[in-house]
VOZAFI-852611 format. One record per residue (C-alpha): residue in one letter; x, y, z; residue number from 0. Coordinates in Angstrom, 1 decimal. Example, Ala and Ser with C-alpha at 12.3 -4.5 7.8 and 13.67 -1.06 7.14 Angstrom:
BEGIN
resn,u,v,w,resi
A,12.3,-4.5,7.8,0;
S,13.7,-1.1,7.1,1;
***
This chain:
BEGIN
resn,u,v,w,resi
X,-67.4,29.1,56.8,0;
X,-70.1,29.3,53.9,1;
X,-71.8,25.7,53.0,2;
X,-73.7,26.8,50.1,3;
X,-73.9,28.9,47.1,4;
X,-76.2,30.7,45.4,5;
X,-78.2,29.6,42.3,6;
X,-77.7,32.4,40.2,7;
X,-74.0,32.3,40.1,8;
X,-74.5,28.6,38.0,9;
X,-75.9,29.0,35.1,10;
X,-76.2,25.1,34.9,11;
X,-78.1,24.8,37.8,12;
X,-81.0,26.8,36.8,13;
X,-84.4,25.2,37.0,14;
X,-82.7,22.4,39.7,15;
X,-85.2,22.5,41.8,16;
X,-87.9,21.7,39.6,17;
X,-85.5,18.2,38.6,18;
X,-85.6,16.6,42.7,19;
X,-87.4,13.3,42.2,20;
X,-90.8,12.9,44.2,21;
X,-91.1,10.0,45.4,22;
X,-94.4,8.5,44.8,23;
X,-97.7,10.7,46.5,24;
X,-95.8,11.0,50.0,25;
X,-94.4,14.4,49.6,26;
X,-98.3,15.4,48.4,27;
X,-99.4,14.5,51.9,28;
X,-96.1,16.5,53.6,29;
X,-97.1,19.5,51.9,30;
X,-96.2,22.4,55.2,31;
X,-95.5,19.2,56.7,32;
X,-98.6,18.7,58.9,33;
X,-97.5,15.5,60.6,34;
X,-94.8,17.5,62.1,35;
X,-97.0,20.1,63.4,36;
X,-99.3,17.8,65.7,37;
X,-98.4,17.8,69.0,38;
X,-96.9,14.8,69.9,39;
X,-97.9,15.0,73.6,40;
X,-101.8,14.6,72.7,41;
X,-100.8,11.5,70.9,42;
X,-98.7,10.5,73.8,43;
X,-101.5,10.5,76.0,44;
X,-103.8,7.9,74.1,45;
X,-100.5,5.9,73.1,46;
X,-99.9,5.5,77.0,47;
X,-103.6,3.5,77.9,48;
X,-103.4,0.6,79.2,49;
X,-105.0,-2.6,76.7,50;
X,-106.5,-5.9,78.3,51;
X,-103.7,-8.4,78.7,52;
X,-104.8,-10.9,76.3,53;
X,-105.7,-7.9,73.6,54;
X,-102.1,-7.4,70.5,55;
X,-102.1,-5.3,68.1,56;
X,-100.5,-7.0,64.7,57;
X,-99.6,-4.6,61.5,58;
X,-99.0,-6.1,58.5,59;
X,-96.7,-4.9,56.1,60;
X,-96.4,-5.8,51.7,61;
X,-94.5,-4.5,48.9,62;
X,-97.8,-3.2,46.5,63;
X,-98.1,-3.0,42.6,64;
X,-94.9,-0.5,42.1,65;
X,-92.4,-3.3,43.5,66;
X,-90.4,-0.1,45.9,67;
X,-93.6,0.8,48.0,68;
X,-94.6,-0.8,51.4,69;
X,-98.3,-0.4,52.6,70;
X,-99.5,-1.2,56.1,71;
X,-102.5,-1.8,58.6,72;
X,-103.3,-3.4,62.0,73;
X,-105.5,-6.3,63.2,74;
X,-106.1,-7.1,66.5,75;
X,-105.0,-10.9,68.2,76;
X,-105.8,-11.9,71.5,77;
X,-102.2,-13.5,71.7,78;
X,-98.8,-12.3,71.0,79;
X,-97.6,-14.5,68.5,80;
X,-94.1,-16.3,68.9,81;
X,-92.9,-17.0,64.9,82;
X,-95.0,-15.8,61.9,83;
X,-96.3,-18.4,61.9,84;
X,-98.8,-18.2,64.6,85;
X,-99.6,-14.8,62.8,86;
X,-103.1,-15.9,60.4,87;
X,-103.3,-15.4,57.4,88;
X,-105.6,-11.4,56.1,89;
X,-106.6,-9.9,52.9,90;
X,-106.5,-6.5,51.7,91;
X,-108.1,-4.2,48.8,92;
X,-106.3,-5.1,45.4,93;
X,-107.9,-2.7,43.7,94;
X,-106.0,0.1,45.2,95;
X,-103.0,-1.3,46.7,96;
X,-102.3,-3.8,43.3,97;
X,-104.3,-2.2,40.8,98;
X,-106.7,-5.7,40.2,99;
X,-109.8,-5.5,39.0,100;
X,-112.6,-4.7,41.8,101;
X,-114.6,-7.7,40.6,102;
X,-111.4,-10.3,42.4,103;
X,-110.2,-7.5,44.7,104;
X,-109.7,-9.6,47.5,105;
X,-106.0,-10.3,47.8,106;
X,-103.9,-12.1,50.3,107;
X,-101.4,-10.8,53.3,108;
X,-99.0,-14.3,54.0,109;
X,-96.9,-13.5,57.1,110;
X,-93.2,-14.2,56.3,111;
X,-91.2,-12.8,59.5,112;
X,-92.1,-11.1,62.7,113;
X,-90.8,-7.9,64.6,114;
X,-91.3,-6.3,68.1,115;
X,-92.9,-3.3,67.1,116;
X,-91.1,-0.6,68.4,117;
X,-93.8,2.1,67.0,118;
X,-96.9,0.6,69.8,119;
X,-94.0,-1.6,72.0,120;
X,-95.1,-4.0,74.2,121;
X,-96.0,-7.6,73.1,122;
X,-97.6,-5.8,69.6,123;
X,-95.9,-7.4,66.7,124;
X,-95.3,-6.0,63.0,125;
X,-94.9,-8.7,60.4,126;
X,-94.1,-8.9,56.7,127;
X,-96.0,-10.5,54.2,128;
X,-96.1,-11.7,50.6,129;
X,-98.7,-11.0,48.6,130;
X,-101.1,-13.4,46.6,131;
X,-104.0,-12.6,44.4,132;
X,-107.2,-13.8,44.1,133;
X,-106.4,-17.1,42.7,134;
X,-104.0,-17.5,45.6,135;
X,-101.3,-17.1,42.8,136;
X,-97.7,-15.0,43.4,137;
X,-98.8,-11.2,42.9,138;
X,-96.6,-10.0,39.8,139;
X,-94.1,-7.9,42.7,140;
X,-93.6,-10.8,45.0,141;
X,-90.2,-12.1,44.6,142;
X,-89.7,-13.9,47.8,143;
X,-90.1,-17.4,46.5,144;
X,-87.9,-17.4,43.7,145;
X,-85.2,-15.9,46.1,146;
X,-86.0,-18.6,48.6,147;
X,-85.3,-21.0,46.6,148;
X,-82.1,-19.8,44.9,149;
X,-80.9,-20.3,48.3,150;
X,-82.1,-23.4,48.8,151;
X,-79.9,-24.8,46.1,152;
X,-77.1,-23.6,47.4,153;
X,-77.4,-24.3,51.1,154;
X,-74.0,-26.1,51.2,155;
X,-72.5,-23.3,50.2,156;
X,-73.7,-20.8,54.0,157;
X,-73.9,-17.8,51.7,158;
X,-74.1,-14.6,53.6,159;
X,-75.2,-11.8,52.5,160;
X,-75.8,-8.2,54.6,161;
X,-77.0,-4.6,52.8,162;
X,-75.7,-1.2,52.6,163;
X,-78.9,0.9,51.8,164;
X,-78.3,4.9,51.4,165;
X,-81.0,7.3,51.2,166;
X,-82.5,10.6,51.3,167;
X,-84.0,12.5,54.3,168;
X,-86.7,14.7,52.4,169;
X,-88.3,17.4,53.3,170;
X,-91.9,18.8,52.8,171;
X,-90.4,20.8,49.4,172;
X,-89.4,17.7,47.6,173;
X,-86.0,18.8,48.3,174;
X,-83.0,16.6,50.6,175;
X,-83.9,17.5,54.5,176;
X,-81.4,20.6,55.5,177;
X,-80.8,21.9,51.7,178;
X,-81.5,25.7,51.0,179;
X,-84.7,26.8,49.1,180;
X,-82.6,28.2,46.5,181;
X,-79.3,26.6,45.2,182;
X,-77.5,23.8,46.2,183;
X,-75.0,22.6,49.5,184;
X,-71.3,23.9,48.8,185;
X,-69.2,20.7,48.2,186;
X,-69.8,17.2,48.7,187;
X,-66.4,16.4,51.0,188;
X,-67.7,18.4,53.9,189;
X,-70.7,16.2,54.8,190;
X,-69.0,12.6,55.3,191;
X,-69.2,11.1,58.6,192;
X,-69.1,14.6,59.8,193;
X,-70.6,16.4,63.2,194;
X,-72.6,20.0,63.2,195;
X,-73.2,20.4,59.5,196;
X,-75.2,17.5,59.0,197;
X,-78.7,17.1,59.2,198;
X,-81.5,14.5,60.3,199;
X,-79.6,13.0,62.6,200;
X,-82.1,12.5,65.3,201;
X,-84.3,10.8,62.5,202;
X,-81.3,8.5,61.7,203;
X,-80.8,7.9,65.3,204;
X,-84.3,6.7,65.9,205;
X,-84.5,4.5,63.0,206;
X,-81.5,2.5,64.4,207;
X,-82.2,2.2,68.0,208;
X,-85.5,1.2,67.2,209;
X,-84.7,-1.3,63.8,210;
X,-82.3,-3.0,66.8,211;
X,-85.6,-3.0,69.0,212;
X,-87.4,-4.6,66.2,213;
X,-84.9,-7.4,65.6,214;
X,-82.9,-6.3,62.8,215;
X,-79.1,-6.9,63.3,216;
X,-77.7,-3.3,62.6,217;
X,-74.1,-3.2,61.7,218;
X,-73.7,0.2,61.6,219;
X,-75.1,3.3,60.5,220;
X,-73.1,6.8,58.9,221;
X,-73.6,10.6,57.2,222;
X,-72.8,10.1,53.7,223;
X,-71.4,12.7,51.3,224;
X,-74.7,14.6,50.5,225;
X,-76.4,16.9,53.7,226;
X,-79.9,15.0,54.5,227;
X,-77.8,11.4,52.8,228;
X,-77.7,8.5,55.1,229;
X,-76.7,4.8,54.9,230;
X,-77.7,1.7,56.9,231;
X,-75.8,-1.1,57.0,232;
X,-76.7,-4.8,58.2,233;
X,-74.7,-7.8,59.3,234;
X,-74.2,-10.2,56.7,235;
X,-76.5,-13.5,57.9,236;
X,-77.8,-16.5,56.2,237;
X,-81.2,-17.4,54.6,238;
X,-83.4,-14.7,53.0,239;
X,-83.7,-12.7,56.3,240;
X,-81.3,-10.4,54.8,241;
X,-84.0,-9.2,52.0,242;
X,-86.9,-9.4,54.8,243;
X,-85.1,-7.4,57.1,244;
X,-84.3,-4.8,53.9,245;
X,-87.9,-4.9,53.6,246;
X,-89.2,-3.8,57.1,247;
X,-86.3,-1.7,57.3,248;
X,-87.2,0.3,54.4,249;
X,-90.8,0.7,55.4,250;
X,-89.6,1.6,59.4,251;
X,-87.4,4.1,58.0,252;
X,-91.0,5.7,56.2,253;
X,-92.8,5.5,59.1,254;
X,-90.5,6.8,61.8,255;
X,-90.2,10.0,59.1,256;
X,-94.1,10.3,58.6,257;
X,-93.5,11.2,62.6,258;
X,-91.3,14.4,61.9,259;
X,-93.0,15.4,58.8,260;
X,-90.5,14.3,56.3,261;
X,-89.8,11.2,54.0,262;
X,-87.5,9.1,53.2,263;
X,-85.9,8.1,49.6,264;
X,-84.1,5.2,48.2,265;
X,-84.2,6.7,44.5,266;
X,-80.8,6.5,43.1,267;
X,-80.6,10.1,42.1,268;
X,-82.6,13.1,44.0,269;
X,-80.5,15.8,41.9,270;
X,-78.0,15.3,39.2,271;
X,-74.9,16.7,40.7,272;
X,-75.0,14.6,44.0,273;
X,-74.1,11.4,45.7,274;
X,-76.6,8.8,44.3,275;
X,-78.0,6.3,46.4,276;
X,-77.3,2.6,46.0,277;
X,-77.7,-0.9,47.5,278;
X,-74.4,-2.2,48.1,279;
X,-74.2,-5.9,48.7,280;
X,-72.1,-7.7,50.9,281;
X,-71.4,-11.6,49.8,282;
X,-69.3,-14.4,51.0,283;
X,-69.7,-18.6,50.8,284;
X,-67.6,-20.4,53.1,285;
X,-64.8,-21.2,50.7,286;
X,-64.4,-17.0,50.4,287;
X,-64.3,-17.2,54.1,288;
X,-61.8,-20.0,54.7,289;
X,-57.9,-20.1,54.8,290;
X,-57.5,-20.3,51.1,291;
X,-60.9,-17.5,50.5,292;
X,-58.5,-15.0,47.8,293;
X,-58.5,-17.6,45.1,294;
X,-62.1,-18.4,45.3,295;
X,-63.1,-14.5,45.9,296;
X,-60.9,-14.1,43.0,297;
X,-63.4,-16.6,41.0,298;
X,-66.6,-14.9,42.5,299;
X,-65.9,-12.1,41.0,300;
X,-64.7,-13.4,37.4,301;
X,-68.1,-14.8,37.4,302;
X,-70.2,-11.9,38.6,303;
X,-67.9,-9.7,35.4,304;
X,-69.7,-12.0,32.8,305;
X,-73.1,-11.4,33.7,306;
X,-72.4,-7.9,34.2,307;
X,-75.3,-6.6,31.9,308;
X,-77.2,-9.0,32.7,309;
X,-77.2,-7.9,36.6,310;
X,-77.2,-4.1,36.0,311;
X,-80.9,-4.5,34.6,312;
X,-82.0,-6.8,37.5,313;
X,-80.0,-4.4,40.2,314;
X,-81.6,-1.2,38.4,315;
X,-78.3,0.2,38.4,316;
X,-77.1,3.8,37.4,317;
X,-73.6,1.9,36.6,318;
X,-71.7,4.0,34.0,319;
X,-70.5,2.2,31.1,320;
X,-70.9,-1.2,30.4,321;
X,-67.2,-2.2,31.2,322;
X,-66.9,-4.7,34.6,323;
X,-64.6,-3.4,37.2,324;
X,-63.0,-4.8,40.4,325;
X,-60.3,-3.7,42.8,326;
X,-58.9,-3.7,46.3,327;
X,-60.1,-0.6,48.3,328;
X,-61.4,0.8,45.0,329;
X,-65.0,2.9,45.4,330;
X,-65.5,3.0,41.6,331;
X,-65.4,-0.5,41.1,332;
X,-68.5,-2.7,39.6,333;
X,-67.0,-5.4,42.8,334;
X,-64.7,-3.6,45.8,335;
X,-63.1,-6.3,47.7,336;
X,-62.1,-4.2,50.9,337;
X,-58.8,-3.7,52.1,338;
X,-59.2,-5.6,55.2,339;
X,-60.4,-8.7,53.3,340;
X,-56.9,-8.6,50.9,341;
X,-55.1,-8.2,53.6,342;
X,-56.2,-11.1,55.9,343;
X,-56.7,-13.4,52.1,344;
X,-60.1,-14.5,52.9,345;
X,-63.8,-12.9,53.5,346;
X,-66.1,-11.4,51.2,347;
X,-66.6,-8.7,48.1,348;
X,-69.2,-5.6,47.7,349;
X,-71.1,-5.8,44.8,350;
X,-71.8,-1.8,44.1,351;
X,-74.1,-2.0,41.5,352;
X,-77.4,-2.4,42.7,353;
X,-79.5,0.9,43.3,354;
X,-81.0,2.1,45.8,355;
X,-84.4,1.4,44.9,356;
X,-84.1,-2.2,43.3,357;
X,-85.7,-5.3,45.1,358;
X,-83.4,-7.1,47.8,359;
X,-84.9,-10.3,47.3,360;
X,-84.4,-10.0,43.2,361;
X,-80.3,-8.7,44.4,362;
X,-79.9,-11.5,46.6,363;
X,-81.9,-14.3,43.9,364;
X,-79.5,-12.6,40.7,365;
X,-76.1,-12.4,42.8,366;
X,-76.2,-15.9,44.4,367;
X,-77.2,-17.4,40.3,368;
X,-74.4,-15.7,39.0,369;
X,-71.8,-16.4,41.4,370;
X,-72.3,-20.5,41.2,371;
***
């Protein structure tokens, strides 16, 4: 059975491989991929010391200037904190990581929500921050509070929201994990949920087991349509934990591929003929969830459809057309309310728009506005 084709045969795919998106510096740094060729058994030997007792290592994570890229580094505690909020307050450089001015560089890590670090294990925490800047004002890509308190007004309502984030496995060419150095994969039905021909999926299986060992509620995790194409899926909860949780799991997802020598991409295309990545969105209130949930899903999504343009700017979507869609079961829809959810008359829709790359807390912030 062949899988893929030659370039020469398409005329229209000439020059594809120069049109893969890079994603930021990372694939710079994976050139020959050197973090894959360290051998992990002399970092297994230092990673297995024993640290006093009373000694916790604490890495912070924030979104930087570019609003899609998570840095990171580690302090040292002499407790292991309970909450974030027994985490203290750090700075950072804002002259690289925000682009300020060096004269008011110093800029401020606020923890927001705490992990179990499955990367050092033990009682060492990772925690997520929002950024402030020198005058202890919101950095320009720290959208936390606004979604916070979108929520807030509409706590009656137990909105719950969960995330379907796909993405790329890439590998040290700027090219989707698994592809061939010349030409493209065969046919985009032979890779879906599939066994054998699919690739990266002891990188996919060591981002769940350890985002579970972290804390984040996992719903379920699946090959997508594209070879070295995931998604991630999380259970629908209150509050704006989903959007944390996007958060770390985004920069998790990074970091357990810096480990293999490849990275990870949530830009909505990596080549023009493939599946595109999004950030599908799972919403309900408890009237879409009670006995009489159709006619208010029904509603929901009447409401979404008039702030359709609106929404595809804030979502970043790659939406075709600016015609609203919904339907029952229906994949091309704007809105899918799923099958399961028409048949039982109550539950919850699946905004589709959002892409891949666009901010979870500005998704959850523009959906909930819209919807109420």
């Amino acid at each position: 059975m062949v899988f893929y084709r030659p370039l020469t045969k398409f005329k229209y795919l000439v020059g594809s491989a120069r049109q893969f998106h890079k994603t930021h510096v990372a694939f710079k740094a994976l050139c020959n991929s050197p973090n894959a060729e360290l051998d992990k058994r002399v970092y297994d030997r230092y990673m297995c010391l024993p640290i006093p007792e009373c000694k916790v290592q604490v890495t912070y994570l924030w979104i930087d200037h570019t609003g899609e890229n998570l840095r990171s580094k580690t302090r040292t505690l002499d407790f292991s904190p309970s909450t974030y909020k027994e985490v203290p307050i750090w700075t950072f450089n804002g002259y690289h990581a925000m682009k300020a001015p060096k004269e008011k560089s110093d800029y401020f890590l606020v923890p927001v929500s705490l992990y179990n670090d499955p990367i050092h294990r033990g009682t060492n925490k990772i925690v997520l921050c929002e950024t402030f800047d020198a005058d202890e004002k919101p950095c320009k890509t720290n959208h936390r509070q606004k979604c916070v308190d979108a929520l807030n007004k509409v706590c009656d309502h137990e909105v719950y929201i969960g995330f379907e984030q796909d993405y790329y496995i890439m590998g040290s060419d700027g090219r989707p994990y698994g592809w061939p150095q010349m030409g493209e994969p065969l046919s985009d039905r032979e890779y879906y949920a599939t066994t054998c021909i699919v690739t990266g999926r002891e990188i996919t299986e060591c981002i769940y087991r350890a985002l579970l060992y972290a804390g984040v509620n996992v719903h379920s995790d699946c090959a997508e349509p594209a070879p070295g194409q995931w998604e991630l899926k999380t259970i629908g909860e209150r509050g704006v934990k989903p959007a944390d949780d996007m958060w770390f799991s985004r920069w998790l997802m990074q970091r357990i591929a810096e480990d293999f020598g490849v990275c990870i991409s949530f830009q909505p295309f990596v080549s023009p003929r493939w599946s595109k990545s999004s950030l599908h969105v799972s919403y309900s209130t408890k009237k879409m969830r009670d006995t009489d949930g159709m006619k208010h899903i029904q509603e929901t999504v009447k409401k979404l459809g008039k702030c359709h343009k609106e929404l595809l700017k804030i979502y970043k979507s790659t939406y075709l057309g600016d015609k609203f869609t919904s339907g029952i079961g229906d994949r091309t829809a704007s809105v899918r309310i799923p099958k399961l959810v028409a048949d039982k008359k109550k539950g919850f829709i699946e905004d589709r728009r959002p892409a891949g790359n666009a901010d979870p807390y500005k998704v959850m912030e523009a959906i909930i506005k819209a919807s109420m």
